[in-house]
mmCIF file of the N, C-alpha and C atoms, coordinates in Angstrom:
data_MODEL
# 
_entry.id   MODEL 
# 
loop_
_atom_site.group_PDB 
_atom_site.id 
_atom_site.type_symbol 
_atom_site.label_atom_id 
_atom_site.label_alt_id 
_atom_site.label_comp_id 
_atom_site.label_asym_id 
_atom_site.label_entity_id 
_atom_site.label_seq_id 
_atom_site.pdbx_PDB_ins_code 
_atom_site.Cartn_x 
_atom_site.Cartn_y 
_atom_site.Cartn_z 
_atom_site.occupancy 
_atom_site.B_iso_or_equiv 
_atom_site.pdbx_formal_charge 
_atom_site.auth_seq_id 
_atom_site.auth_comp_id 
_atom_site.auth_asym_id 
_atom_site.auth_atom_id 
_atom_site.pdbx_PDB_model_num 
ATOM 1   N N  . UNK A 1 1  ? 5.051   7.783   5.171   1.00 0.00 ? 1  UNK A N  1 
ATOM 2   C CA . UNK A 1 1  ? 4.633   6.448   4.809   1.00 0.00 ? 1  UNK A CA 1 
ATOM 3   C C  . UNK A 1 1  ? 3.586   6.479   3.690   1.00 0.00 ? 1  UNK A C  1 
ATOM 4   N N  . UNK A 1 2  ? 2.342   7.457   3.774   1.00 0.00 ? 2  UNK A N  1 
ATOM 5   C CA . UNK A 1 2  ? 1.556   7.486   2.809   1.00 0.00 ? 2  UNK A CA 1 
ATOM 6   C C  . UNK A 1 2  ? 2.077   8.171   1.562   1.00 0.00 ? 2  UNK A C  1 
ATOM 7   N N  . UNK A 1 3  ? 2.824   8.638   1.473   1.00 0.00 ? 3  UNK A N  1 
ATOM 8   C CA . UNK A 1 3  ? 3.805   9.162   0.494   1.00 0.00 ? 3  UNK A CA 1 
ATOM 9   C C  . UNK A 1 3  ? 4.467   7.968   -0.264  1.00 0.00 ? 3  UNK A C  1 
ATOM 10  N N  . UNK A 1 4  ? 4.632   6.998   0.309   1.00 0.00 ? 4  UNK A N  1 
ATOM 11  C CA . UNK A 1 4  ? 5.830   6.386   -0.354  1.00 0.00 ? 4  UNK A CA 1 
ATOM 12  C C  . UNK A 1 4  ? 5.059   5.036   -0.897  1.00 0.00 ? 4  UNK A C  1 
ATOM 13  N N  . UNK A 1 5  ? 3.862   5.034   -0.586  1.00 0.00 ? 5  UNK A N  1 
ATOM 14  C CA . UNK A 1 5  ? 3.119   4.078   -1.035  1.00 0.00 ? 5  UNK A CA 1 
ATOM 15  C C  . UNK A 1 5  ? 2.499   4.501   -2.107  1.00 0.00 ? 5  UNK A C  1 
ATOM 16  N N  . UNK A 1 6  ? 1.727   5.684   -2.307  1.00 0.00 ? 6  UNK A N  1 
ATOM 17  C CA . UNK A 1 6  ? 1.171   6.415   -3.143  1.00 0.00 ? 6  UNK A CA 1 
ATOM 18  C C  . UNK A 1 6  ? 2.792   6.593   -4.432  1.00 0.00 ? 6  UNK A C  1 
ATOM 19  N N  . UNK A 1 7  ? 3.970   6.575   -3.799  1.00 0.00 ? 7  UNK A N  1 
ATOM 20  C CA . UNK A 1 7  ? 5.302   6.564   -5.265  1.00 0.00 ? 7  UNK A CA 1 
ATOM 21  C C  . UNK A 1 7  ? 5.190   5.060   -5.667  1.00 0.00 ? 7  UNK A C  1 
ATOM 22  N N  . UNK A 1 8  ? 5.247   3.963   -4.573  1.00 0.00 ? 8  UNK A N  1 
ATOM 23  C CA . UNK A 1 8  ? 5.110   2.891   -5.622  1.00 0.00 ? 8  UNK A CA 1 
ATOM 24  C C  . UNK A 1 8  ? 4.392   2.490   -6.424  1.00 0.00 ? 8  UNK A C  1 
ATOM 25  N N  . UNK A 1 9  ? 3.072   2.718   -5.863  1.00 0.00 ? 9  UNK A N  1 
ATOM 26  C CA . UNK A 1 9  ? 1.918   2.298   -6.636  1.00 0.00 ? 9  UNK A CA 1 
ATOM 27  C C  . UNK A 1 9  ? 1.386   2.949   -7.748  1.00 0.00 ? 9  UNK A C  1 
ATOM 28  N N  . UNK A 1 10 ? 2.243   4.494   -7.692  1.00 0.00 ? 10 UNK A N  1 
ATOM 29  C CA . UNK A 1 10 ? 2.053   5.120   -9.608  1.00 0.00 ? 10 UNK A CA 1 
ATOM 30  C C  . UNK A 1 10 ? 3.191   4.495   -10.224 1.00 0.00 ? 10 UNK A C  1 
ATOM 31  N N  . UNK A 1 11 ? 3.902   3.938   -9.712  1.00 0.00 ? 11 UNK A N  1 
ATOM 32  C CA . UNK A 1 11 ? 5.006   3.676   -10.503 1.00 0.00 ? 11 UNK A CA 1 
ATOM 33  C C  . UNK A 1 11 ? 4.630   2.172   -11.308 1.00 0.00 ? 11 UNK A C  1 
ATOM 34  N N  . UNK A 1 12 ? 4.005   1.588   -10.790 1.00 0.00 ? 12 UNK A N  1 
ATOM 35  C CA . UNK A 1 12 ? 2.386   0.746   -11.325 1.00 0.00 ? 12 UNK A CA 1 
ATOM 36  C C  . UNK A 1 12 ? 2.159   0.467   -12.340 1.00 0.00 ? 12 UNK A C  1 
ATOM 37  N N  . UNK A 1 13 ? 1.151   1.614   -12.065 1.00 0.00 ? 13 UNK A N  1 
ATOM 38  C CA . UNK A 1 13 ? -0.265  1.476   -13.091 1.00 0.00 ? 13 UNK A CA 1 
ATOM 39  C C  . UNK A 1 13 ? -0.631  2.001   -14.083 1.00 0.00 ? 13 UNK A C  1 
ATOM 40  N N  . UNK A 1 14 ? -1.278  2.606   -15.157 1.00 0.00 ? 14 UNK A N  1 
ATOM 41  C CA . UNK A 1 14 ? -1.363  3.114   -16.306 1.00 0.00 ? 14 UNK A CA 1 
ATOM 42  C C  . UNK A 1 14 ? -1.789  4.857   -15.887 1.00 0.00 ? 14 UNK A C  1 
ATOM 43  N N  . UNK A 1 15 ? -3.056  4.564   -14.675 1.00 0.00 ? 15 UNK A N  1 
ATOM 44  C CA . UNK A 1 15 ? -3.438  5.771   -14.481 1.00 0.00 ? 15 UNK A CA 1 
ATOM 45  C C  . UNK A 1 15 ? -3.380  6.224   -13.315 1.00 0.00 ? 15 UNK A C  1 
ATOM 46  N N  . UNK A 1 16 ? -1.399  6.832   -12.752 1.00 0.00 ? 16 UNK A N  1 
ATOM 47  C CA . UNK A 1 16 ? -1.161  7.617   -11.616 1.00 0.00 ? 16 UNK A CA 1 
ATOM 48  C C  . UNK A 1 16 ? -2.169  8.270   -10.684 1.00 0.00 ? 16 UNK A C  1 
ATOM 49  N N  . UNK A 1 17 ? -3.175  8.852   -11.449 1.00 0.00 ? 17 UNK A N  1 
ATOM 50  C CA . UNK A 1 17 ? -3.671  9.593   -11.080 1.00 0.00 ? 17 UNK A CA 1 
ATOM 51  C C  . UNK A 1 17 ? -5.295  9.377   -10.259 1.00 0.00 ? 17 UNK A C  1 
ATOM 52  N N  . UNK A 1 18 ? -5.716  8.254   -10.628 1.00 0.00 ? 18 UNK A N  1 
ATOM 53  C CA . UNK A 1 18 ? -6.402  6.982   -9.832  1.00 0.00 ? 18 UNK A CA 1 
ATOM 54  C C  . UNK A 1 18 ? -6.113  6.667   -7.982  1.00 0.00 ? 18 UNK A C  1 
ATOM 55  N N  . UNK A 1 19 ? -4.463  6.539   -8.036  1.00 0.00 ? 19 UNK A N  1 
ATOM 56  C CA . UNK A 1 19 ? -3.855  6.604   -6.509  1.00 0.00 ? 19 UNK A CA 1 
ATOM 57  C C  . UNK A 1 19 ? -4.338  6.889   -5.736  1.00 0.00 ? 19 UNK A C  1 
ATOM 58  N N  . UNK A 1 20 ? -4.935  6.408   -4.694  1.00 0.00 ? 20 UNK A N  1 
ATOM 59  C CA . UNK A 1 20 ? -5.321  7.534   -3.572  1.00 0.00 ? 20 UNK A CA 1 
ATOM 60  C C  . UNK A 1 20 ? -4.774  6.241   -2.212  1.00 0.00 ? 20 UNK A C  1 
ATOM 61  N N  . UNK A 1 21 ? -4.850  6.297   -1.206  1.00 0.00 ? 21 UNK A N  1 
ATOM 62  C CA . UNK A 1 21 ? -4.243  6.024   0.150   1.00 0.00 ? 21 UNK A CA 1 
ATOM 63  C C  . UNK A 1 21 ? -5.338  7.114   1.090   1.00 0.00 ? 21 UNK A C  1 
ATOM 64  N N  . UNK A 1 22 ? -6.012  6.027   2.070   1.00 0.00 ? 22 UNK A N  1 
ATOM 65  C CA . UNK A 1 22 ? -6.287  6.266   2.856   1.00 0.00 ? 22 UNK A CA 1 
ATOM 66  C C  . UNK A 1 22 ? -6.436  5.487   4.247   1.00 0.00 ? 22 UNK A C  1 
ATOM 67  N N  . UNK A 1 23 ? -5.440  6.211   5.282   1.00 0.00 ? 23 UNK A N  1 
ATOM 68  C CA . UNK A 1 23 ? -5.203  5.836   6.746   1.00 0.00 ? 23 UNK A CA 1 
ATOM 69  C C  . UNK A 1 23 ? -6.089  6.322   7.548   1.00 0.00 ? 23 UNK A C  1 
ATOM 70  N N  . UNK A 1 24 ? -6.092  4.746   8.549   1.00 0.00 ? 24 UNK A N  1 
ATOM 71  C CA . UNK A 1 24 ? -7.155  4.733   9.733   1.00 0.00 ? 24 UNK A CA 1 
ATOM 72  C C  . UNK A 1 24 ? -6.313  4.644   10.627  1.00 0.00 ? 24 UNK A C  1 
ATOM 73  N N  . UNK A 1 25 ? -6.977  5.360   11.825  1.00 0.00 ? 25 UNK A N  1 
ATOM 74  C CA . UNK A 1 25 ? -6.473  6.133   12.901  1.00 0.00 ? 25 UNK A CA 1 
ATOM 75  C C  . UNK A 1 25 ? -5.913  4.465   13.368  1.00 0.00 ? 25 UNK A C  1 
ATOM 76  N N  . UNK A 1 26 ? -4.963  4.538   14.493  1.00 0.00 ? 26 UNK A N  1 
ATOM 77  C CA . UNK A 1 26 ? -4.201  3.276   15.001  1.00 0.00 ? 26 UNK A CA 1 
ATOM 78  C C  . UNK A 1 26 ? -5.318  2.786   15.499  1.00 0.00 ? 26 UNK A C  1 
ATOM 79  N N  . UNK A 1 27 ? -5.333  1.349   15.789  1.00 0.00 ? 27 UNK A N  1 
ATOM 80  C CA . UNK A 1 27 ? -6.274  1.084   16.200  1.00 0.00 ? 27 UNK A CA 1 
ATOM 81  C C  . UNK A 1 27 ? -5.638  0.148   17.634  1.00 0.00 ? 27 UNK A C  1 
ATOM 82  N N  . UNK A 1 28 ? -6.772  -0.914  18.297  1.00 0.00 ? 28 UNK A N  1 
ATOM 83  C CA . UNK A 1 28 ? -5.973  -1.466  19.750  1.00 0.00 ? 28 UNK A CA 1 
ATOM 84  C C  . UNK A 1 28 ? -4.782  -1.919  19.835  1.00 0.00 ? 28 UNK A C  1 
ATOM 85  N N  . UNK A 1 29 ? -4.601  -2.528  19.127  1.00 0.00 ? 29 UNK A N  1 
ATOM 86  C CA . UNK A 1 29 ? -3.178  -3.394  18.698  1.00 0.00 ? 29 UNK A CA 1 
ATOM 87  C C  . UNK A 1 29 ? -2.152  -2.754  18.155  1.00 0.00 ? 29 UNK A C  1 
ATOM 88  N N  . UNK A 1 30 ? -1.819  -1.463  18.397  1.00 0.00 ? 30 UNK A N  1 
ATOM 89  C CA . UNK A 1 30 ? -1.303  -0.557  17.663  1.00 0.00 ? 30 UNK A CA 1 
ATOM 90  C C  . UNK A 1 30 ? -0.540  -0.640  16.248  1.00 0.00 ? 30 UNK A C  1 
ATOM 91  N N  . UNK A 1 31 ? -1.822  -0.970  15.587  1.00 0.00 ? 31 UNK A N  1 
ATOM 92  C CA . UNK A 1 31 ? -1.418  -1.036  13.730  1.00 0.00 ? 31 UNK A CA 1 
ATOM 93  C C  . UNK A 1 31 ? -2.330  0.263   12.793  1.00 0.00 ? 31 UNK A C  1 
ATOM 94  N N  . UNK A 1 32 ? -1.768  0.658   12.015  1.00 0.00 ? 32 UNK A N  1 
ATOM 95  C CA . UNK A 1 32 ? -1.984  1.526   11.749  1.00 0.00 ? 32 UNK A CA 1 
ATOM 96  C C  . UNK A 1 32 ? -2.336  0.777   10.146  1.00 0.00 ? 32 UNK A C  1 
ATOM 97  N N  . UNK A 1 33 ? -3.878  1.206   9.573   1.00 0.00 ? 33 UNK A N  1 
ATOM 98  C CA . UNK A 1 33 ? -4.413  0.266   8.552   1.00 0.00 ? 33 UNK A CA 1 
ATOM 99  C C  . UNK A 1 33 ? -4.013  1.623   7.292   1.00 0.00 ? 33 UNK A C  1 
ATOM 100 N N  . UNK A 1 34 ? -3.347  1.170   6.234   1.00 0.00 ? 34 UNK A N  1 
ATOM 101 C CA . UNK A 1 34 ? -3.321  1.602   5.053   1.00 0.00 ? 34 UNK A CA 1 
ATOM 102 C C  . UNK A 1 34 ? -4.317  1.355   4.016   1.00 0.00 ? 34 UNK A C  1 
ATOM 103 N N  . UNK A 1 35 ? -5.285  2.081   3.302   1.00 0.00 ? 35 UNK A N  1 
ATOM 104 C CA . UNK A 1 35 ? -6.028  1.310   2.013   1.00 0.00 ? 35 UNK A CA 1 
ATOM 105 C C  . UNK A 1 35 ? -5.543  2.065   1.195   1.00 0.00 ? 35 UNK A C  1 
ATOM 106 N N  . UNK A 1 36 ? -5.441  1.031   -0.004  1.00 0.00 ? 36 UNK A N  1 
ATOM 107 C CA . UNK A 1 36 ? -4.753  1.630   -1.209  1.00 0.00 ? 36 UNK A CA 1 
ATOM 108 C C  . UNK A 1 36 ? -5.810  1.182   -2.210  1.00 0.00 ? 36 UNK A C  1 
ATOM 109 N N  . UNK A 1 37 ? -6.087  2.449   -2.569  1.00 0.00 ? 37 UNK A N  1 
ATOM 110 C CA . UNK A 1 37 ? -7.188  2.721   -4.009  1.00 0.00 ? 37 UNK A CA 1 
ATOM 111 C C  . UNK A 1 37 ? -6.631  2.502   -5.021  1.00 0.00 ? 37 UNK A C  1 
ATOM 112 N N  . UNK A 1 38 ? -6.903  2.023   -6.476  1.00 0.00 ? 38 UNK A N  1 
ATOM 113 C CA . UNK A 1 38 ? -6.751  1.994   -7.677  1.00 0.00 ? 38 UNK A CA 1 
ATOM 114 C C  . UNK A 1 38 ? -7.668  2.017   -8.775  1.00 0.00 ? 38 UNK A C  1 
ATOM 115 N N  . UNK A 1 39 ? -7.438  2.090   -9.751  1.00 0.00 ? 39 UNK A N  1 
ATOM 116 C CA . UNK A 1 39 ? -7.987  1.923   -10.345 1.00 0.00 ? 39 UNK A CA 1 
ATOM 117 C C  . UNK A 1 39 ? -9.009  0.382   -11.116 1.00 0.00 ? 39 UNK A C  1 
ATOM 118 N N  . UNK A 1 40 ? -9.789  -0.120  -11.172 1.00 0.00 ? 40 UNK A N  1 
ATOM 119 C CA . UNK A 1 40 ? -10.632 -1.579  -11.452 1.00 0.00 ? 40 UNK A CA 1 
ATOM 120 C C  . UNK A 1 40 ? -9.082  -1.824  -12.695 1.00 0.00 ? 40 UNK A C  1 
ATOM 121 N N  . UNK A 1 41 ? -9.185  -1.157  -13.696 1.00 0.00 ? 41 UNK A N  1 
ATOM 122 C CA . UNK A 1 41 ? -8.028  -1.692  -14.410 1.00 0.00 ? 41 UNK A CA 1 
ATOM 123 C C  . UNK A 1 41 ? -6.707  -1.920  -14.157 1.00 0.00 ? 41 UNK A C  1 
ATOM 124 N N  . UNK A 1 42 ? -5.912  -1.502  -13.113 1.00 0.00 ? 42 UNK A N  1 
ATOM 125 C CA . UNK A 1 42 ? -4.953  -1.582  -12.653 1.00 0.00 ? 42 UNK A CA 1 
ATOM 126 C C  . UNK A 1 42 ? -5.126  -2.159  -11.328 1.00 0.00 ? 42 UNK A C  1 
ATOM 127 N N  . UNK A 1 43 ? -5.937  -2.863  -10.685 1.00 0.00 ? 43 UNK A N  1 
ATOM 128 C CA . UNK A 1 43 ? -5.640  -4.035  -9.852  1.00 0.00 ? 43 UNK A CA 1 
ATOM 129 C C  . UNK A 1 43 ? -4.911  -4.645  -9.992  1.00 0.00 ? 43 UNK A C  1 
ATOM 130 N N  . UNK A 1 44 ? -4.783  -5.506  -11.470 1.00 0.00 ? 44 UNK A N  1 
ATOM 131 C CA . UNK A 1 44 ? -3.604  -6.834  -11.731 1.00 0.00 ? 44 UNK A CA 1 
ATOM 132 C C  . UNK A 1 44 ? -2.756  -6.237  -11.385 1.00 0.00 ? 44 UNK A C  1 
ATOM 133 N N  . UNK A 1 45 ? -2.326  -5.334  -11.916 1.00 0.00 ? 45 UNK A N  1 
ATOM 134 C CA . UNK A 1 45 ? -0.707  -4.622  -11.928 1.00 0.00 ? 45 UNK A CA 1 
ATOM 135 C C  . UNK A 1 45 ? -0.148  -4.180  -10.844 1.00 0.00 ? 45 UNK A C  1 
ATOM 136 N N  . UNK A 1 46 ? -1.144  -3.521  -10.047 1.00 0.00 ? 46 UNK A N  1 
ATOM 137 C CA . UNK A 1 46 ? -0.614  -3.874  -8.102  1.00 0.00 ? 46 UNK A CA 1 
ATOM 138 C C  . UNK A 1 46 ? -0.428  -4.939  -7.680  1.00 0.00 ? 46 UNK A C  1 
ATOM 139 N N  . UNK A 1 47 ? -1.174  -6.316  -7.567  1.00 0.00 ? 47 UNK A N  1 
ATOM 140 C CA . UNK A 1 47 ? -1.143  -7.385  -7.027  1.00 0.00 ? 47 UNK A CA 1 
ATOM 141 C C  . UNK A 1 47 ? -0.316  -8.189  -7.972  1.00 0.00 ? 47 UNK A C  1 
ATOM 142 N N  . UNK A 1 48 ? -0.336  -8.572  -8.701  1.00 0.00 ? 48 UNK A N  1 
ATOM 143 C CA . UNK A 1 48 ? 0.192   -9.276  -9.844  1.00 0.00 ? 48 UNK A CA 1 
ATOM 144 C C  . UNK A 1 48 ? 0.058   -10.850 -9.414  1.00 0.00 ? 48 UNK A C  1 
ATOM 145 N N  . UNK A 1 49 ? 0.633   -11.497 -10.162 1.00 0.00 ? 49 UNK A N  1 
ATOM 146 C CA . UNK A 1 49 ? 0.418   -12.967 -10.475 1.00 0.00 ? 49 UNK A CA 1 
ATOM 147 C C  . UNK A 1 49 ? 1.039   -13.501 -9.167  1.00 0.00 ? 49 UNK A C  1 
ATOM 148 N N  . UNK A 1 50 ? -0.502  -14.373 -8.395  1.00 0.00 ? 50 UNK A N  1 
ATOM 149 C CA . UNK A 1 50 ? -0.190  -14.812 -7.275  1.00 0.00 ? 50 UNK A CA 1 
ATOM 150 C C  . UNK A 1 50 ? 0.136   -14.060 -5.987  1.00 0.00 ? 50 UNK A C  1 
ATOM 151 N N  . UNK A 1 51 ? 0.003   -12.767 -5.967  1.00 0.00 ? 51 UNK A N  1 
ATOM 152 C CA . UNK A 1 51 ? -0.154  -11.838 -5.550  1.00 0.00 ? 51 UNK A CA 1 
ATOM 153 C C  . UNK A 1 51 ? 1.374   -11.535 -4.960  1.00 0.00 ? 51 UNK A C  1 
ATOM 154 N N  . UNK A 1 52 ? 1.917   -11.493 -6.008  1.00 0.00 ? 52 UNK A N  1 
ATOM 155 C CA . UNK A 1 52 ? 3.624   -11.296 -5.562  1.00 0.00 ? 52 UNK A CA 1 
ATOM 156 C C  . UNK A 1 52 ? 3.881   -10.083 -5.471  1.00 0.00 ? 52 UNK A C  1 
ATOM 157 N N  . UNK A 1 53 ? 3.642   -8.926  -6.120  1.00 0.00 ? 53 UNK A N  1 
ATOM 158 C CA . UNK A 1 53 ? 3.785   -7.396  -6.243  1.00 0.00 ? 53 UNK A CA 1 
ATOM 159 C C  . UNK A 1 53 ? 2.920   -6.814  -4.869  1.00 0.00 ? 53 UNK A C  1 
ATOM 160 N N  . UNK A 1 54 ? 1.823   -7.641  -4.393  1.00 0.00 ? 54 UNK A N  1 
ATOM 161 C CA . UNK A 1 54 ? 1.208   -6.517  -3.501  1.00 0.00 ? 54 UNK A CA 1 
ATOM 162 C C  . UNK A 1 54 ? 2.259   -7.477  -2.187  1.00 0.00 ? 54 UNK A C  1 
ATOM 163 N N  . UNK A 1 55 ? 2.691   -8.408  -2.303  1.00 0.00 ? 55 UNK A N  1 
ATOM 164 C CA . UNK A 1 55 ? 3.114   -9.103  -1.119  1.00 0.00 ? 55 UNK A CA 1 
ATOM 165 C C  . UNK A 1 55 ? 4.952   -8.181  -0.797  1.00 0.00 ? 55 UNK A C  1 
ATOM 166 N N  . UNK A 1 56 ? 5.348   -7.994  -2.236  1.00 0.00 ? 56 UNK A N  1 
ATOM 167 C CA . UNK A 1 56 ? 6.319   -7.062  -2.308  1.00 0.00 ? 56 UNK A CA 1 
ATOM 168 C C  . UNK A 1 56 ? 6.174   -5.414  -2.043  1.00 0.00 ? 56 UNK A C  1 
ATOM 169 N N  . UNK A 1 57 ? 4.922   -4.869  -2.390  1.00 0.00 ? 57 UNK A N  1 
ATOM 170 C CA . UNK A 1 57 ? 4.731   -3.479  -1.780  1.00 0.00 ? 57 UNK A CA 1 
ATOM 171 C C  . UNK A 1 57 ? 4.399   -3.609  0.147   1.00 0.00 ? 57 UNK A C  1 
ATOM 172 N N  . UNK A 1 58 ? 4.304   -4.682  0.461   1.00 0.00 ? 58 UNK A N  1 
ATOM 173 C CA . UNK A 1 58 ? 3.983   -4.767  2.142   1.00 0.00 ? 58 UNK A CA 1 
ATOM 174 C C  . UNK A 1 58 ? 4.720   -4.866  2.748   1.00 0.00 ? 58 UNK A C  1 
ATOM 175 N N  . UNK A 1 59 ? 5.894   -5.555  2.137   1.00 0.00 ? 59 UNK A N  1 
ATOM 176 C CA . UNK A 1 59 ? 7.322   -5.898  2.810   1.00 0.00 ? 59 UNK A CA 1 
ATOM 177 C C  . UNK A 1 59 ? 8.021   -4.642  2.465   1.00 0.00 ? 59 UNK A C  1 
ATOM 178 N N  . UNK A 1 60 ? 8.398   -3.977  1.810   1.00 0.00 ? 60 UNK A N  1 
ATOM 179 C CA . UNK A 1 60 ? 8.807   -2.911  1.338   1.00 0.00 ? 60 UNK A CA 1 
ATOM 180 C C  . UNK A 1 60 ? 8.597   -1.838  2.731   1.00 0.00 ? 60 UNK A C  1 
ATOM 181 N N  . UNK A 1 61 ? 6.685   -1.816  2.906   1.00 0.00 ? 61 UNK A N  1 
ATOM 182 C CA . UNK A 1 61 ? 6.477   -0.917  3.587   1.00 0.00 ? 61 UNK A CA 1 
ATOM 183 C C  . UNK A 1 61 ? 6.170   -0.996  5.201   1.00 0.00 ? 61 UNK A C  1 
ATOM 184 N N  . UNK A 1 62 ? 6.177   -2.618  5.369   1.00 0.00 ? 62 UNK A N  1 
ATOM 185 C CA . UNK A 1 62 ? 6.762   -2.745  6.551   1.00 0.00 ? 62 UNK A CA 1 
ATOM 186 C C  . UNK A 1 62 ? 8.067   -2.612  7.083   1.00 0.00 ? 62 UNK A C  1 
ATOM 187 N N  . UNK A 1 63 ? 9.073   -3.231  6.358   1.00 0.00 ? 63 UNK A N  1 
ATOM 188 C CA . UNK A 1 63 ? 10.845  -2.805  6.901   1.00 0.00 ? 63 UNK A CA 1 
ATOM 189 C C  . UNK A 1 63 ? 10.685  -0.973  6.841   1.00 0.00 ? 63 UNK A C  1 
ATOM 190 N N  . UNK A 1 64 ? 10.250  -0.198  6.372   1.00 0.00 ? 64 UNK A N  1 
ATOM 191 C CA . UNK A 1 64 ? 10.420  1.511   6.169   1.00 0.00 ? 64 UNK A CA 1 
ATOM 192 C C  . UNK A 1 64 ? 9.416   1.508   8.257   1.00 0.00 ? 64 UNK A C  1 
ATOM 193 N N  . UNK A 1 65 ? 8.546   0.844   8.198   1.00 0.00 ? 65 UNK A N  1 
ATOM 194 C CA . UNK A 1 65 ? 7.370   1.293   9.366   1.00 0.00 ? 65 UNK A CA 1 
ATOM 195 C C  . UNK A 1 65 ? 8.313   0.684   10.426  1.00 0.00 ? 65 UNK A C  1 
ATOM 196 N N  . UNK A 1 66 ? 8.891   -0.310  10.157  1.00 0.00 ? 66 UNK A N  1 
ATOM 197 C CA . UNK A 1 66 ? 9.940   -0.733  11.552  1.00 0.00 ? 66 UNK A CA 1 
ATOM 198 C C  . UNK A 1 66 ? 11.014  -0.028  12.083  1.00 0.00 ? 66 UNK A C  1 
ATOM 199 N N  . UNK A 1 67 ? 11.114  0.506   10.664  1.00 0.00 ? 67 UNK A N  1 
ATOM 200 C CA . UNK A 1 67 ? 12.738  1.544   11.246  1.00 0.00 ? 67 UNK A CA 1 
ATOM 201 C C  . UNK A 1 67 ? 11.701  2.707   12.031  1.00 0.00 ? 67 UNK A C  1 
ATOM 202 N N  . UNK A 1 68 ? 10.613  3.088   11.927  1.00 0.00 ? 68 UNK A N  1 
ATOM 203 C CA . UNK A 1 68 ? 9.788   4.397   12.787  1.00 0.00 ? 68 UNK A CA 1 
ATOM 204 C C  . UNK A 1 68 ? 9.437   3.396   14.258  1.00 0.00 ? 68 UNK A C  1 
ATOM 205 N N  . UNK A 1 69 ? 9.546   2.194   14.281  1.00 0.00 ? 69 UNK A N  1 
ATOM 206 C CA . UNK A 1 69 ? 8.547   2.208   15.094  1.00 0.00 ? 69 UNK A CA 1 
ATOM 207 C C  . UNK A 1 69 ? 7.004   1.848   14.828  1.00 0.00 ? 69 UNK A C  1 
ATOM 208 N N  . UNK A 1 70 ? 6.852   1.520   14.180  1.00 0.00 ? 70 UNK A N  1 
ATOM 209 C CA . UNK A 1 70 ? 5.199   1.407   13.494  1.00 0.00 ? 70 UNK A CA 1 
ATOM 210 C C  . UNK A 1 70 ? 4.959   0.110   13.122  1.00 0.00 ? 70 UNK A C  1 
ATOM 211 N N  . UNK A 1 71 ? 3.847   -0.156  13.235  1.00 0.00 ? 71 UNK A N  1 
ATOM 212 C CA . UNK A 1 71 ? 3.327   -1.388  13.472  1.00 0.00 ? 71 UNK A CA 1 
ATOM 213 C C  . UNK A 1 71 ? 2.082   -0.945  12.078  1.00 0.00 ? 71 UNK A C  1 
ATOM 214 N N  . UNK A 1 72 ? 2.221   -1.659  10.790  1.00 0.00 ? 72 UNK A N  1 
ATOM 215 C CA . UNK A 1 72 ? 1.303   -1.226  9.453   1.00 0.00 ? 72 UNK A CA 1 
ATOM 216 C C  . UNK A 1 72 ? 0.361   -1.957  8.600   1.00 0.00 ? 72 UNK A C  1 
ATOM 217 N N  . UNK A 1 73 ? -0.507  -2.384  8.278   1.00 0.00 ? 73 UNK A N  1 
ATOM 218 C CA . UNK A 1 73 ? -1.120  -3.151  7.636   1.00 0.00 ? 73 UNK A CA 1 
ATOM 219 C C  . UNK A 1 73 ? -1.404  -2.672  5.922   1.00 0.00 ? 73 UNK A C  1 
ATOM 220 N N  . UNK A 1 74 ? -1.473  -3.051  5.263   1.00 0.00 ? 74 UNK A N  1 
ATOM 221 C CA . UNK A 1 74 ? -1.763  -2.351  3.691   1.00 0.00 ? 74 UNK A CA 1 
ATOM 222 C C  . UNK A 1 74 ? -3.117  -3.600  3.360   1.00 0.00 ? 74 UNK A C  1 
ATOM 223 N N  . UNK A 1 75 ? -3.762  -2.533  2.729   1.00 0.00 ? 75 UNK A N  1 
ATOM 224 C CA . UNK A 1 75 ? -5.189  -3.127  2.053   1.00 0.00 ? 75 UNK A CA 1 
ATOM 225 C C  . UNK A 1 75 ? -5.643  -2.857  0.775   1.00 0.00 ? 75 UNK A C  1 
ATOM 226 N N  . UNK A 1 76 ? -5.458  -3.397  -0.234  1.00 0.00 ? 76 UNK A N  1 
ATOM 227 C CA . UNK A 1 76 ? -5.444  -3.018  -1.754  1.00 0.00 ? 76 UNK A CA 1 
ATOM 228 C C  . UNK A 1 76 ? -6.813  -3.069  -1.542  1.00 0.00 ? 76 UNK A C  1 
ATOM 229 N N  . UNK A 1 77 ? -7.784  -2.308  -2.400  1.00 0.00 ? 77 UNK A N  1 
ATOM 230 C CA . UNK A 1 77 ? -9.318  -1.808  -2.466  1.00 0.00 ? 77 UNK A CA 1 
ATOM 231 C C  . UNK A 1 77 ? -9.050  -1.745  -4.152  1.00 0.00 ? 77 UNK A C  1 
# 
């Protein structure tokens, strides 16, 4: 899962290499919190206008967490 978030989100932004993803342990409700790092200049370009791109990287990576079983949250930082 953190793999495949870390492929969309270079597929992004100007500077791949900015990427980082970091997961918090499940918590009560069994969701498992994603934060996704970027770069200050490449915010827009994750979220995009009206926040359609980050609403499209969540759906993306929720249908992948349903087929496991997983219950996922994503948090652009």
């Amino acid at each position: 899962m953190k793999e495949l978030l870390i492929t969309i989100a270079q597929g992004l932004v100007d500077d791949p290499s900015q990427v980082t993803v970091e997961v918090d342990e499940i918590n009560a409700e069994g969701v498992t919190v994603y934060h996704l790092h970027v770069a200050p200049d490449d915010m827009g370009r994750v979220i995009g206008k009206q926040g359609r791109i980050a609403k499209a990287i969540r759906t993306v990576m929720r249908a992948t967490a349903t087929r496991n079983d997983e219950k996922i949250m994503i948090e652009i930082d």
